[in-house]
PDB file of N, H, CA, C and O in Angstrom:
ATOM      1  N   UNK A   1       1.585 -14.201  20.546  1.00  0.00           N
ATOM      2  CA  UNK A   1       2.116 -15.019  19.464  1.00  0.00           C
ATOM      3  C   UNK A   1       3.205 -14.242  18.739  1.00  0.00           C
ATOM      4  O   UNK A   1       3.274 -13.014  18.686  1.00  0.00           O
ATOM      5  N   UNK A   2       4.175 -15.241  18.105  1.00  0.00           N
ATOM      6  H   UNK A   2       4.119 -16.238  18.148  1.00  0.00           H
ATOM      7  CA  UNK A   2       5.195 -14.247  17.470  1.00  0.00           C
ATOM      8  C   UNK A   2       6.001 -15.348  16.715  1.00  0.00           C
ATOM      9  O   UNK A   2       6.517 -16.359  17.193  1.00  0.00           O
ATOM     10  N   UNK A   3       5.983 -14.765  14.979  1.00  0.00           N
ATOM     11  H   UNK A   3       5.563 -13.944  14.591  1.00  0.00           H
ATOM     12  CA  UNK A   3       6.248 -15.799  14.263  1.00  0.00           C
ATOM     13  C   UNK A   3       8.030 -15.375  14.088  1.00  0.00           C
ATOM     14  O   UNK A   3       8.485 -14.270  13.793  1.00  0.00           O
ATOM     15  N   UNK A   4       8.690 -16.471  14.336  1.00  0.00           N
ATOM     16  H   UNK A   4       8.321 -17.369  14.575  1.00  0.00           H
ATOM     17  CA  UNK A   4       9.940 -16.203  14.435  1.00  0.00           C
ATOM     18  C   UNK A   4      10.754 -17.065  13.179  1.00  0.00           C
ATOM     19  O   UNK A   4      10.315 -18.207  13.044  1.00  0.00           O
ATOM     20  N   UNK A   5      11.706 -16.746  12.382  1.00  0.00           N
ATOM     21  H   UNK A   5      12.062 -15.818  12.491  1.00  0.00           H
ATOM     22  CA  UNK A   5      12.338 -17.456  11.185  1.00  0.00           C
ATOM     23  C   UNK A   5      14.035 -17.928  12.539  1.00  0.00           C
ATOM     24  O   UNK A   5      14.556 -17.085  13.269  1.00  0.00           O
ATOM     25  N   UNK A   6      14.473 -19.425  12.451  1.00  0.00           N
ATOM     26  H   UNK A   6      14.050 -20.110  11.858  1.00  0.00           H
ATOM     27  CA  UNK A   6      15.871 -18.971  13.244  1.00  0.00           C
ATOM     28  C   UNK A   6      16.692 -20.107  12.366  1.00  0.00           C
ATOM     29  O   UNK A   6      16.255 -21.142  11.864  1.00  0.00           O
ATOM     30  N   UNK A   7      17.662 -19.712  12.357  1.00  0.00           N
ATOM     31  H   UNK A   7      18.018 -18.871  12.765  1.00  0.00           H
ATOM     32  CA  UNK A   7      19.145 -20.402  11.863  1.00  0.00           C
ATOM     33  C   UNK A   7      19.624 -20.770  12.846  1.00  0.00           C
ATOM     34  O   UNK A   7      20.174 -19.829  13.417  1.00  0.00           O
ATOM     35  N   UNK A   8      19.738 -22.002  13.552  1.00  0.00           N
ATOM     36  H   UNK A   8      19.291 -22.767  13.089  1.00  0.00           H
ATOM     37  CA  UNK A   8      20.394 -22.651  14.744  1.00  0.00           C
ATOM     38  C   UNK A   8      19.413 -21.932  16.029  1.00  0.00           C
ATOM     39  O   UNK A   8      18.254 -22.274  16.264  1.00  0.00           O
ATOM     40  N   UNK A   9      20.169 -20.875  16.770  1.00  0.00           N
ATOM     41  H   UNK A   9      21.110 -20.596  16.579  1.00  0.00           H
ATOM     42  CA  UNK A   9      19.786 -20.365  17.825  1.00  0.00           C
ATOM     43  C   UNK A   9      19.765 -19.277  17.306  1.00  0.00           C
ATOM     44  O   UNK A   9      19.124 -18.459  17.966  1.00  0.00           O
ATOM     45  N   UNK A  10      20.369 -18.749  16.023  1.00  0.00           N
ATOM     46  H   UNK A  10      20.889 -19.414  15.487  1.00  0.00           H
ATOM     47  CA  UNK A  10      19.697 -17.419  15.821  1.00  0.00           C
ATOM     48  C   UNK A  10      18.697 -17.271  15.110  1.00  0.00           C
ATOM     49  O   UNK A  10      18.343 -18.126  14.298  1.00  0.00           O
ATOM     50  N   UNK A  11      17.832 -15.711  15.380  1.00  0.00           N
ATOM     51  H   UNK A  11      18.119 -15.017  16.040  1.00  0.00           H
ATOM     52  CA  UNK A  11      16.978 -15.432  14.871  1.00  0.00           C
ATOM     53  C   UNK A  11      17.466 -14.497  13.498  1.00  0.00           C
ATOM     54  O   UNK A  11      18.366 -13.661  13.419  1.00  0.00           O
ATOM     55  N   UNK A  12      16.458 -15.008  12.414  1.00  0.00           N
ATOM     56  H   UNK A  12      15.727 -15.687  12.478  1.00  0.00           H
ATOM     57  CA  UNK A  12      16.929 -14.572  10.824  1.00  0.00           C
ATOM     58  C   UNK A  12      15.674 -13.409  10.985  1.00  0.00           C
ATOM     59  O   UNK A  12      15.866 -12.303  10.481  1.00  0.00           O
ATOM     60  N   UNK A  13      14.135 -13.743  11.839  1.00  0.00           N
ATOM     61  H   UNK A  13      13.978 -14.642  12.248  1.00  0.00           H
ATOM     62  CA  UNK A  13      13.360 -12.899  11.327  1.00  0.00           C
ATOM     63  C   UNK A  13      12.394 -12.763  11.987  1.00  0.00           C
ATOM     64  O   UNK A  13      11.769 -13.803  12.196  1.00  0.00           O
ATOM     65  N   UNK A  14      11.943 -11.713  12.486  1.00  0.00           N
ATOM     66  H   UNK A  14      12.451 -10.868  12.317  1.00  0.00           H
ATOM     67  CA  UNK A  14      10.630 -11.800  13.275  1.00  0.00           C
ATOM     68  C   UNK A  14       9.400 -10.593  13.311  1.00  0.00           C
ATOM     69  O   UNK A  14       9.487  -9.372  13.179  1.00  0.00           O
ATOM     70  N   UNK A  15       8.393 -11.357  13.515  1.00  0.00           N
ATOM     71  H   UNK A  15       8.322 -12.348  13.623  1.00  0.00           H
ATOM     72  CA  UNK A  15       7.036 -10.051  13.276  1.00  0.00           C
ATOM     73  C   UNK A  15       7.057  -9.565  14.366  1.00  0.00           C
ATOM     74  O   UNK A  15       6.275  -8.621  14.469  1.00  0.00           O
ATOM     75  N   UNK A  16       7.771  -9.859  15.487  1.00  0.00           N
ATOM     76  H   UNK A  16       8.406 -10.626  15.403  1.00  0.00           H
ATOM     77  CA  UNK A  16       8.150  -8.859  17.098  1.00  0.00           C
ATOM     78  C   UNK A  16       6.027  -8.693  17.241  1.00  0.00           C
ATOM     79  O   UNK A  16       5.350  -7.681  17.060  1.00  0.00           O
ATOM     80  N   UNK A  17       5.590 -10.024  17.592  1.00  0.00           N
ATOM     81  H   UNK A  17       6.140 -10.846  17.738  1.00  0.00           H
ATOM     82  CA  UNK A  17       4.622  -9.977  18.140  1.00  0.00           C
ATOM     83  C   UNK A  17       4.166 -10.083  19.120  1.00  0.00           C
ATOM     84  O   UNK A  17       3.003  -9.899  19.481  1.00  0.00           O
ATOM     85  N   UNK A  18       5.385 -10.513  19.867  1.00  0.00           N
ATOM     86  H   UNK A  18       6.329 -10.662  19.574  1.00  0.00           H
ATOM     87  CA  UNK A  18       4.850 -11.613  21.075  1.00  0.00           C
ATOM     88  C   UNK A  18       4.062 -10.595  22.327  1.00  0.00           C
ATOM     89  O   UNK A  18       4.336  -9.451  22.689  1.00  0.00           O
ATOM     90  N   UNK A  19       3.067 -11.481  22.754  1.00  0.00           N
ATOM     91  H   UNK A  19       2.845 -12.411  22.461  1.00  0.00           H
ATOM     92  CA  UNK A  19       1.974 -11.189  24.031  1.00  0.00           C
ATOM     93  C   UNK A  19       1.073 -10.279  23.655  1.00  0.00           C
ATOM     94  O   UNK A  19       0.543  -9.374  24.300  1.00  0.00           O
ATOM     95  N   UNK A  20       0.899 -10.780  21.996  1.00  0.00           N
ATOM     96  H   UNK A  20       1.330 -11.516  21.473  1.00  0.00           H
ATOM     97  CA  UNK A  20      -0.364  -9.988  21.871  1.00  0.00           C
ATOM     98  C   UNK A  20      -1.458 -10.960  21.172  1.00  0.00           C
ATOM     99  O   UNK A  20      -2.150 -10.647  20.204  1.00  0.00           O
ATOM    100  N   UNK A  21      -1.481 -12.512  22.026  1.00  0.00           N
ATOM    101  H   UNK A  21      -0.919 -12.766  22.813  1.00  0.00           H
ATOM    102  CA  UNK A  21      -2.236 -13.209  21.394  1.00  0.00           C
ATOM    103  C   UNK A  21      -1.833 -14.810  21.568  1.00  0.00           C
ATOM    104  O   UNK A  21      -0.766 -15.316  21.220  1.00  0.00           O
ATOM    105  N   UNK A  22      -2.955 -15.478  22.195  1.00  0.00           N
ATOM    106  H   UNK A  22      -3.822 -15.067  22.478  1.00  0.00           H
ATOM    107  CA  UNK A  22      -2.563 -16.709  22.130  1.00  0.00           C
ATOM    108  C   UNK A  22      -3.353 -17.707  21.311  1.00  0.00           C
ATOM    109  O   UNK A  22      -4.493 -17.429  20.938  1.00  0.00           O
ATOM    110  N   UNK A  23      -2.707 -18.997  20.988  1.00  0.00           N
ATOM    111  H   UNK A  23      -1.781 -19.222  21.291  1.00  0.00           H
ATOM    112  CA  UNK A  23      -3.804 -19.958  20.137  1.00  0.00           C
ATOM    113  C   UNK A  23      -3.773 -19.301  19.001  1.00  0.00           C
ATOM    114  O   UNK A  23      -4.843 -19.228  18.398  1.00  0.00           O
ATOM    115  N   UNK A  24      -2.335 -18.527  18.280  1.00  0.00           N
ATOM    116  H   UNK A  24      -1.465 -18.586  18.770  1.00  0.00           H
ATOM    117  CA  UNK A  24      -2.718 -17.790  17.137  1.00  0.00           C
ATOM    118  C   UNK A  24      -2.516 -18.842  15.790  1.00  0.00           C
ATOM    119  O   UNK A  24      -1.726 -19.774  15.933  1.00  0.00           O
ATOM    120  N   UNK A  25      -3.196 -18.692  14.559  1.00  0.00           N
ATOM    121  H   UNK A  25      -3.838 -17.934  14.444  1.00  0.00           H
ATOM    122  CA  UNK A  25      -2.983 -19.560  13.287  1.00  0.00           C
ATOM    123  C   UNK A  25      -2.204 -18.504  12.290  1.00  0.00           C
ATOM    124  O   UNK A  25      -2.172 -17.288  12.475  1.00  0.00           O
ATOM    125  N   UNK A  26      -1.789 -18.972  11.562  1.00  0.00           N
ATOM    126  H   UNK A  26      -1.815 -19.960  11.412  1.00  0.00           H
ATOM    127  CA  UNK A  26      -1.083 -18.411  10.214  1.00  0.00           C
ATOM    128  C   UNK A  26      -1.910 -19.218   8.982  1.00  0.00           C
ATOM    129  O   UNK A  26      -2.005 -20.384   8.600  1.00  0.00           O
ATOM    130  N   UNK A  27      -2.265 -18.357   8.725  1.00  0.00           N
ATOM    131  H   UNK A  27      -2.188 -17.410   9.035  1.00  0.00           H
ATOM    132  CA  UNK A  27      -3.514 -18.496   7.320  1.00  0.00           C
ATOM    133  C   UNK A  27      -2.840 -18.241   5.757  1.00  0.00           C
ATOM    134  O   UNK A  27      -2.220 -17.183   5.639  1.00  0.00           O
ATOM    135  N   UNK A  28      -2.876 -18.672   5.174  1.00  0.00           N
ATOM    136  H   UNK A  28      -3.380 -19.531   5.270  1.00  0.00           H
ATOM    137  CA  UNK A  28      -2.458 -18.273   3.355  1.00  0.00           C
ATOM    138  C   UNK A  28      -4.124 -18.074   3.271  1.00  0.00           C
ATOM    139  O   UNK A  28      -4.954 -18.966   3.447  1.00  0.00           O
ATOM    140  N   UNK A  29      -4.297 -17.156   3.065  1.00  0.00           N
ATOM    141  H   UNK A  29      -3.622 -16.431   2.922  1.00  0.00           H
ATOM    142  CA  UNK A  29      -5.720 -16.506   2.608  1.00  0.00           C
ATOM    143  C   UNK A  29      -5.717 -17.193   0.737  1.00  0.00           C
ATOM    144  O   UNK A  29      -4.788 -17.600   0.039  1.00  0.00           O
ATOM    145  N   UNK A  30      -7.343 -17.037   0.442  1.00  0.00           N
ATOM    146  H   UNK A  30      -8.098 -16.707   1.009  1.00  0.00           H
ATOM    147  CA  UNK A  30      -7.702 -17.308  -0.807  1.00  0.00           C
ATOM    148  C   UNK A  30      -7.004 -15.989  -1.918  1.00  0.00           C
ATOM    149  O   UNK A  30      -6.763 -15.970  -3.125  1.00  0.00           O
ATOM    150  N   UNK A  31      -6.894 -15.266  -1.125  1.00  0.00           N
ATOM    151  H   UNK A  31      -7.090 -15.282  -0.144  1.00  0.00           H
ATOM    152  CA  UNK A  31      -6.133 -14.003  -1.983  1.00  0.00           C
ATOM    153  C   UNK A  31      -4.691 -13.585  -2.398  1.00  0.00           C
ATOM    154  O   UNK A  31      -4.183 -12.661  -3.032  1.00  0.00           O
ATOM    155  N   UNK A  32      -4.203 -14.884  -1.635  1.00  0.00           N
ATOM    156  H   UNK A  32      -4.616 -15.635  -1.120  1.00  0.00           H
ATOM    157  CA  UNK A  32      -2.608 -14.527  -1.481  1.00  0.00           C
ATOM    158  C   UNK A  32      -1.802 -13.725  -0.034  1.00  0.00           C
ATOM    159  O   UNK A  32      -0.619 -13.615   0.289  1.00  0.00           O
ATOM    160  N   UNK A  33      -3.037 -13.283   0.565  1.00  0.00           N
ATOM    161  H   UNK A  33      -3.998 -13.372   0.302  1.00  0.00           H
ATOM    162  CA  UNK A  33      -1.886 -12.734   1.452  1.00  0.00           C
ATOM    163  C   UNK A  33      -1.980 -13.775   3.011  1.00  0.00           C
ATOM    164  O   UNK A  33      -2.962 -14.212   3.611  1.00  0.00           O
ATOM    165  N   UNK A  34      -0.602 -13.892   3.265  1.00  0.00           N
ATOM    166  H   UNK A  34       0.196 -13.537   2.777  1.00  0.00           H
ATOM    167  CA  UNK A  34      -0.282 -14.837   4.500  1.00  0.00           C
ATOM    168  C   UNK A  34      -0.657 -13.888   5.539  1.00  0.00           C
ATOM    169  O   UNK A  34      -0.254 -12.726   5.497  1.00  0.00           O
ATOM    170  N   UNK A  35      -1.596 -14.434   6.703  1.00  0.00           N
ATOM    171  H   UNK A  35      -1.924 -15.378   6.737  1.00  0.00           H
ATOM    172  CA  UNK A  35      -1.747 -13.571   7.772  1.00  0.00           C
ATOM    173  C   UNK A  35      -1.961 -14.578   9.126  1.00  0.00           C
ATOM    174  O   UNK A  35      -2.412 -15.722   9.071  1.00  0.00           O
ATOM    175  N   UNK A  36      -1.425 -13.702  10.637  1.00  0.00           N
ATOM    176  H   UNK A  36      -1.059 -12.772  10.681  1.00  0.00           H
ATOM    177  CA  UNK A  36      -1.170 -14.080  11.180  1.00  0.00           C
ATOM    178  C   UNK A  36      -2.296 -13.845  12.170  1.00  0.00           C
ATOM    179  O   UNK A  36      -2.391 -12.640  12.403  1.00  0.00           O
ATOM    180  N   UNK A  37      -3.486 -14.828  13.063  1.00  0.00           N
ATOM    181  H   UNK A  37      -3.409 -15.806  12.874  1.00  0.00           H
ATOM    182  CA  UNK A  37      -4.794 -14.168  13.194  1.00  0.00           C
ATOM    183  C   UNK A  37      -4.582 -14.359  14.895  1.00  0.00           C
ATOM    184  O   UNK A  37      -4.058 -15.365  15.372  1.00  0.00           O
ATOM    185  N   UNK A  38      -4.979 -13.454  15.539  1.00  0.00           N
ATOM    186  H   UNK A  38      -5.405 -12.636  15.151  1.00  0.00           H
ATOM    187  CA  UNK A  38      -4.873 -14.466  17.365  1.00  0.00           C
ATOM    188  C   UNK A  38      -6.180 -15.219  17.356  1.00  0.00           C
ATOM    189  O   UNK A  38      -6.861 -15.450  16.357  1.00  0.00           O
ATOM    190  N   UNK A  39      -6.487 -15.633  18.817  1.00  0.00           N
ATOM    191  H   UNK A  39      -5.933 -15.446  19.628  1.00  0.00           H
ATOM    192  CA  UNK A  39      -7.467 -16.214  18.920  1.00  0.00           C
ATOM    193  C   UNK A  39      -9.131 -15.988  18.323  1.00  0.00           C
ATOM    194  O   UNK A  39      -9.875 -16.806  17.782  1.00  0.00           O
ATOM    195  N   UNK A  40      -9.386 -14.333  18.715  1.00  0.00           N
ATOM    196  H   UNK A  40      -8.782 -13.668  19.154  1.00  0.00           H
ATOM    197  CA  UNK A  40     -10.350 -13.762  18.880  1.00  0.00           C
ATOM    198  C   UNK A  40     -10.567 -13.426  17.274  1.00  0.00           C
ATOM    199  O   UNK A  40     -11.599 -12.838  16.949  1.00  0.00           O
ATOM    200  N   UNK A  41      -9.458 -13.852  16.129  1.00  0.00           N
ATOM    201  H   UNK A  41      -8.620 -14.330  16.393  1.00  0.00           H
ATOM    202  CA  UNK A  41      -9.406 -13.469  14.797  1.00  0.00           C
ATOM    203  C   UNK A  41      -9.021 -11.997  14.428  1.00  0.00           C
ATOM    204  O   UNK A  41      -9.384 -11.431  13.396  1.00  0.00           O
ATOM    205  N   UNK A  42      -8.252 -11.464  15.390  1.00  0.00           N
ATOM    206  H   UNK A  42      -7.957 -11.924  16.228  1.00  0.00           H
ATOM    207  CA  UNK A  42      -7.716 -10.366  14.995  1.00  0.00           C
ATOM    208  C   UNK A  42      -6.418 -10.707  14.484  1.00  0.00           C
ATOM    209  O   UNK A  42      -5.559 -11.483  14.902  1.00  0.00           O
ATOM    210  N   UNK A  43      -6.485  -9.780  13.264  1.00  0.00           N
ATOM    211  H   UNK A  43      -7.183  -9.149  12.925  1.00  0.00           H
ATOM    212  CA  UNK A  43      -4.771  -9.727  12.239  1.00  0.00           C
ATOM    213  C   UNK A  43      -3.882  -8.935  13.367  1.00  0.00           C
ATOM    214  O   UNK A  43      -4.002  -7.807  13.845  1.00  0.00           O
ATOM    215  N   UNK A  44      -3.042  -9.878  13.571  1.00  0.00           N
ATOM    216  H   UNK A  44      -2.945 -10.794  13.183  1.00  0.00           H
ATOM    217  CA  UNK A  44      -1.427  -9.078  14.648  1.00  0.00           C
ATOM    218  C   UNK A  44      -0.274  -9.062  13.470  1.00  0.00           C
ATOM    219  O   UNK A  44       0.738  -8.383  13.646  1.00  0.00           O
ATOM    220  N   UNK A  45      -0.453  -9.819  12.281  1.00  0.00           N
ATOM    221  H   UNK A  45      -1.275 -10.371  12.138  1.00  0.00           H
ATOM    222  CA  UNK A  45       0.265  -9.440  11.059  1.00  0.00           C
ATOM    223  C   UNK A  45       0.051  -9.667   9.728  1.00  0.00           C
ATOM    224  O   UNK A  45      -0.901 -10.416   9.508  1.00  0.00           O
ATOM    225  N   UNK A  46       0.637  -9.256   8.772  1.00  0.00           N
ATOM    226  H   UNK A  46       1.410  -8.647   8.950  1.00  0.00           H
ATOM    227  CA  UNK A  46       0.256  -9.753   7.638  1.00  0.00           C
ATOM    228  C   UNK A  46       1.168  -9.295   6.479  1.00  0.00           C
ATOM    229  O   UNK A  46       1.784  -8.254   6.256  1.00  0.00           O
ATOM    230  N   UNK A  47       0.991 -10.704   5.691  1.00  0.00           N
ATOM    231  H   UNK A  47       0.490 -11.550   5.871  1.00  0.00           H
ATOM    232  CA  UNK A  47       2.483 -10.264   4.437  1.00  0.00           C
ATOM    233  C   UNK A  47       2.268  -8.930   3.309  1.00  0.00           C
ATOM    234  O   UNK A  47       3.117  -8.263   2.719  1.00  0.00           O
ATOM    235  N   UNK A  48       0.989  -8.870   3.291  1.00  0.00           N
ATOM    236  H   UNK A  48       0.299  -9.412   3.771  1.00  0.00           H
ATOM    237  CA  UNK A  48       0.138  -7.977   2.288  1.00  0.00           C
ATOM    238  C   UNK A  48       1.006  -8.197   0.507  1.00  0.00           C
ATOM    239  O   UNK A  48       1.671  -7.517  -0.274  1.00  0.00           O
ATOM    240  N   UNK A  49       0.522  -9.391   0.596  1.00  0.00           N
ATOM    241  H   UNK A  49      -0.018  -9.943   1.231  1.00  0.00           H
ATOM    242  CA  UNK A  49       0.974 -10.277  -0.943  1.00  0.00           C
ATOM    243  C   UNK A  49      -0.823 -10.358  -1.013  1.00  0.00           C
ATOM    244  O   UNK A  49      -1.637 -10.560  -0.112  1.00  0.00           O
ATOM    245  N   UNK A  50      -1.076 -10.020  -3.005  1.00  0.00           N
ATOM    246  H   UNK A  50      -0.414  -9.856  -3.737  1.00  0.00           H
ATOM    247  CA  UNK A  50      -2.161 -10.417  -2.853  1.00  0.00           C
ATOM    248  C   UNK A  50      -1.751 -11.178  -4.160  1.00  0.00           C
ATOM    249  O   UNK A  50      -0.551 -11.144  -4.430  1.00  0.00           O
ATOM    250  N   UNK A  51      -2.730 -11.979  -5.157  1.00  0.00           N
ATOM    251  H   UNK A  51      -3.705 -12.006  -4.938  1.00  0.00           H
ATOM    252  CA  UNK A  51      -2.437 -12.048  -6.290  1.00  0.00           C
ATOM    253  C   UNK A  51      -3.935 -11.870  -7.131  1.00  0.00           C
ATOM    254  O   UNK A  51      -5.001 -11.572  -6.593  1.00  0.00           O
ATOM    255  N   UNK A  52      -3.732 -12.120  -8.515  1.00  0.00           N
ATOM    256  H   UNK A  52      -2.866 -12.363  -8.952  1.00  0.00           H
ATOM    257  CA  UNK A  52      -4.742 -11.192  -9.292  1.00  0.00           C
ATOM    258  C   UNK A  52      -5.712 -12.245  -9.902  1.00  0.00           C
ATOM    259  O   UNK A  52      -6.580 -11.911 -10.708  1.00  0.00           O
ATOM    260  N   UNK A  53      -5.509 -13.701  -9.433  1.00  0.00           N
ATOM    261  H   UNK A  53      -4.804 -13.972  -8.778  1.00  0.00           H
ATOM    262  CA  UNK A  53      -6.855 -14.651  -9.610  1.00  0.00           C
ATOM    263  C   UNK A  53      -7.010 -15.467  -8.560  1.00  0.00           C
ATOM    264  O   UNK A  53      -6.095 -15.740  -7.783  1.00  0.00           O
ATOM    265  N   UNK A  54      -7.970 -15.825  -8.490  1.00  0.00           N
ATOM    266  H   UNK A  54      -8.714 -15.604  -9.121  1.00  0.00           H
ATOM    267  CA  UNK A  54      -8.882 -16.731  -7.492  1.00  0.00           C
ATOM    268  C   UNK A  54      -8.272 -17.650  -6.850  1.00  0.00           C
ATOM    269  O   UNK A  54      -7.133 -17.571  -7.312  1.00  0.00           O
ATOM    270  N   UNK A  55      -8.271 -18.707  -5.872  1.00  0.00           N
ATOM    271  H   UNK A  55      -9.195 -18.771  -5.497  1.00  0.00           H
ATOM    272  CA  UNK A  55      -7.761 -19.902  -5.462  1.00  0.00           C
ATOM    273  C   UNK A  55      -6.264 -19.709  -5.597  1.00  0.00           C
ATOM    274  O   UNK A  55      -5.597 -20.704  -5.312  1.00  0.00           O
ATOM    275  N   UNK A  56      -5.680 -18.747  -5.933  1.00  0.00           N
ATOM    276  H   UNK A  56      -6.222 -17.939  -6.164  1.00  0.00           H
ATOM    277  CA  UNK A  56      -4.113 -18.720  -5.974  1.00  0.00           C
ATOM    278  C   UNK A  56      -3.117 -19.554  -4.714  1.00  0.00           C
ATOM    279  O   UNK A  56      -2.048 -20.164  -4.763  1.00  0.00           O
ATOM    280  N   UNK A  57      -3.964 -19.260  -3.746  1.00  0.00           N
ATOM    281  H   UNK A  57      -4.832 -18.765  -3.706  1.00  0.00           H
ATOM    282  CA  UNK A  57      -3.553 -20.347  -2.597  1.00  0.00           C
ATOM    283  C   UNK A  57      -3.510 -21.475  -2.691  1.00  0.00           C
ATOM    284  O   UNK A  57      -2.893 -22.041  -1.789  1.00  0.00           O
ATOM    285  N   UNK A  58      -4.082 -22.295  -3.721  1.00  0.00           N
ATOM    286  H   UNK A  58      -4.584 -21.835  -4.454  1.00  0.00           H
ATOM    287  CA  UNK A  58      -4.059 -23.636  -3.876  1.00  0.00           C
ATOM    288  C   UNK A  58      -2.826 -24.105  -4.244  1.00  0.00           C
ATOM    289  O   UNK A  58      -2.392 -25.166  -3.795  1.00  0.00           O
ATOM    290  N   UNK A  59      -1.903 -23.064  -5.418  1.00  0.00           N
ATOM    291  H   UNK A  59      -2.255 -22.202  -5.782  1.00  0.00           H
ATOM    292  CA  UNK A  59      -0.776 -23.666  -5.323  1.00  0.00           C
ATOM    293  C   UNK A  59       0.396 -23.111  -5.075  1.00  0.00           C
ATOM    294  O   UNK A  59       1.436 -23.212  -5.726  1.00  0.00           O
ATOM    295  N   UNK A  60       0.165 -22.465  -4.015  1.00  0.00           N
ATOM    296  H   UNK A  60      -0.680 -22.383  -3.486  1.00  0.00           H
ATOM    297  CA  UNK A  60       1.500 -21.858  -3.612  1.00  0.00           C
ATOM    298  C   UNK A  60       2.802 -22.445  -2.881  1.00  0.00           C
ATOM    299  O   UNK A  60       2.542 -23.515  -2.331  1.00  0.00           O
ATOM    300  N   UNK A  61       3.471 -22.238  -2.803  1.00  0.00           N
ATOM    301  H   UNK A  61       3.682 -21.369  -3.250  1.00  0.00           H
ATOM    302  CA  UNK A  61       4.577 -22.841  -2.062  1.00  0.00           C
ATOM    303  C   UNK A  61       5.313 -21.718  -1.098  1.00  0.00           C
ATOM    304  O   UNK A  61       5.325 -20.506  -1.314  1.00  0.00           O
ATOM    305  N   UNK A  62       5.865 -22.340  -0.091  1.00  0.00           N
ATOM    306  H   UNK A  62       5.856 -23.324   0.084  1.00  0.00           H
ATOM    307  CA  UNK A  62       6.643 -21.583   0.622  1.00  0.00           C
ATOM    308  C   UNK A  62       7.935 -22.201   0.800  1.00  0.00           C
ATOM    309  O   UNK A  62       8.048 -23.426   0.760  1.00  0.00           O
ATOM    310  N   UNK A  63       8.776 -21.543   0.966  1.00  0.00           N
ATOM    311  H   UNK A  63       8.684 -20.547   0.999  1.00  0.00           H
ATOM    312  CA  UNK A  63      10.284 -22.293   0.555  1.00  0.00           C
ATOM    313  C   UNK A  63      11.626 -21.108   1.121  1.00  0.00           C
ATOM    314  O   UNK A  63      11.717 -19.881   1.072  1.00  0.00           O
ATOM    315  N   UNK A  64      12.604 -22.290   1.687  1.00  0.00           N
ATOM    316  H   UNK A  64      12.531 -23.287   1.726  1.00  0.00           H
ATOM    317  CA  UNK A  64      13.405 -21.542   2.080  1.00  0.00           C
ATOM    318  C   UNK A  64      14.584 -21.428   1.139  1.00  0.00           C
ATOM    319  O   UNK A  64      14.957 -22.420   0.513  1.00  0.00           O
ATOM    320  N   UNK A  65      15.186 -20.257   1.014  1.00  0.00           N
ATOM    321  H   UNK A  65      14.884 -19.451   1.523  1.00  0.00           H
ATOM    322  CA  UNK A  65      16.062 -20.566   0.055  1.00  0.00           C
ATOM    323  C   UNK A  65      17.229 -20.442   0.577  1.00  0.00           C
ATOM    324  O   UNK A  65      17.392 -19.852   1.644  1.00  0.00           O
ATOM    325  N   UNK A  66      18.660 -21.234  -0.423  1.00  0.00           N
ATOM    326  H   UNK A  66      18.528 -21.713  -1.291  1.00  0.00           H
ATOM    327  CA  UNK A  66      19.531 -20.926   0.322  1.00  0.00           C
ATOM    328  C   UNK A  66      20.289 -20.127   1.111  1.00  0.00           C
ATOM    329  O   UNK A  66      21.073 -20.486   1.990  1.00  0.00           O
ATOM    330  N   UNK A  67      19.996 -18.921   0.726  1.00  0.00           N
ATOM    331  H   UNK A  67      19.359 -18.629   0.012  1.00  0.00           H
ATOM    332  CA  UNK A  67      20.329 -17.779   0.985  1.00  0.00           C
ATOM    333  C   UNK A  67      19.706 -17.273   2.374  1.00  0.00           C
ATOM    334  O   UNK A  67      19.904 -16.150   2.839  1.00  0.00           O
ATOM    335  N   UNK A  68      18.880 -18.328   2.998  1.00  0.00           N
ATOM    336  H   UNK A  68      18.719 -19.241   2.622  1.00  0.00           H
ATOM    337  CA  UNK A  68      18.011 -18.204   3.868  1.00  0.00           C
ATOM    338  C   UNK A  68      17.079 -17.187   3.861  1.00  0.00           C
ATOM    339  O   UNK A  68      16.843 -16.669   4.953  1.00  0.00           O
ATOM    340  N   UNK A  69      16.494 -16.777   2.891  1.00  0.00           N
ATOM    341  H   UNK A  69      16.685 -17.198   2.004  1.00  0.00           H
ATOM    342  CA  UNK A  69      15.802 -15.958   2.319  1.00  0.00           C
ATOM    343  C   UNK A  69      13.950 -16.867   2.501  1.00  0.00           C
ATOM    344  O   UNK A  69      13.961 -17.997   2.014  1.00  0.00           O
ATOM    345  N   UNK A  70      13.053 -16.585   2.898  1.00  0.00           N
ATOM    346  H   UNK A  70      13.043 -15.667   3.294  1.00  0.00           H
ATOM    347  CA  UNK A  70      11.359 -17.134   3.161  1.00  0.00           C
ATOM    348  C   UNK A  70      10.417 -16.991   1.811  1.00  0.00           C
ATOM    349  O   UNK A  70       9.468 -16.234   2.017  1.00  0.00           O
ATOM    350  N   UNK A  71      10.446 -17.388   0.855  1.00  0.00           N
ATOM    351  H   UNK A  71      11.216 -18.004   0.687  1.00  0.00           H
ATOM    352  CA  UNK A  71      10.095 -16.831  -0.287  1.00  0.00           C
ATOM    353  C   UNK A  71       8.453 -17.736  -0.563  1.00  0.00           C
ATOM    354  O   UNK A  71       8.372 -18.964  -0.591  1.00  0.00           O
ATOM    355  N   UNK A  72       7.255 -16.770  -0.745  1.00  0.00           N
ATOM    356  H   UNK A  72       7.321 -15.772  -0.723  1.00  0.00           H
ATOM    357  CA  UNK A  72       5.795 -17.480  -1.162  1.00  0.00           C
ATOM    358  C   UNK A  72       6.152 -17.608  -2.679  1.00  0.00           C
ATOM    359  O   UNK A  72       6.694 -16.850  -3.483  1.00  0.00           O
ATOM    360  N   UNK A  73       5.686 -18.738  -2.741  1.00  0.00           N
ATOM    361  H   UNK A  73       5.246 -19.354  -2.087  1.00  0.00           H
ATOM    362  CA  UNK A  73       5.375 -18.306  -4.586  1.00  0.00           C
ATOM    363  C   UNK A  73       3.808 -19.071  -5.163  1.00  0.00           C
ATOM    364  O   UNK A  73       3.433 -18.909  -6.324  1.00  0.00           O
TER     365      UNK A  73
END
C-alpha cells in the first residue's frame, strides 16, 4: 500500500510504502493521529498528530489547500 497526494500526473507526496501491504485502511484514530494500517493491522505509517481531548476525531477535517498543501484540522 502507498498513500500517494498527485496534482494531475504528478506526485505532490508520498509515504513511499508500496509492497508492504495489501487491503490497507487509513484510520483518523480517536487521538488525532492519522494512520495507515495493512491488512494484518500493522502501522506502515503514521502522521503522529495527537490532540489533548477525547473524540477530537469527530470533528476534524481534512482539506486541501490552495497551495496544495494536506492540512488535518
Amino acid at each position: 500500500c502507498n498513500l500517494i497526494l498527485y496534482a494531475g500526473n504528478k506526485i505532490l507526496w508520498s509515504i513511499e510504502t508500496s509492497n508492504n501491504g495489501l487491503k490497507c485502511v487509513l484510520r483518523l484514530q480517536e487521538d488525532g493521529n492519522l494512520v495507515l494500517y495493512s491488512s494484518n493491522k500493522s502501522v506502515l505509517w503514521h502522521s503522529d498528530t495527537y490532540c489533548n481531548y477525547q473524540n477530537c476525531h469527530e470533528n476534524a477535517v481534512l482539506i486541501m489547500q490552495n497551495n496544495c498543501n494536506l492540512v488535518l484540522y
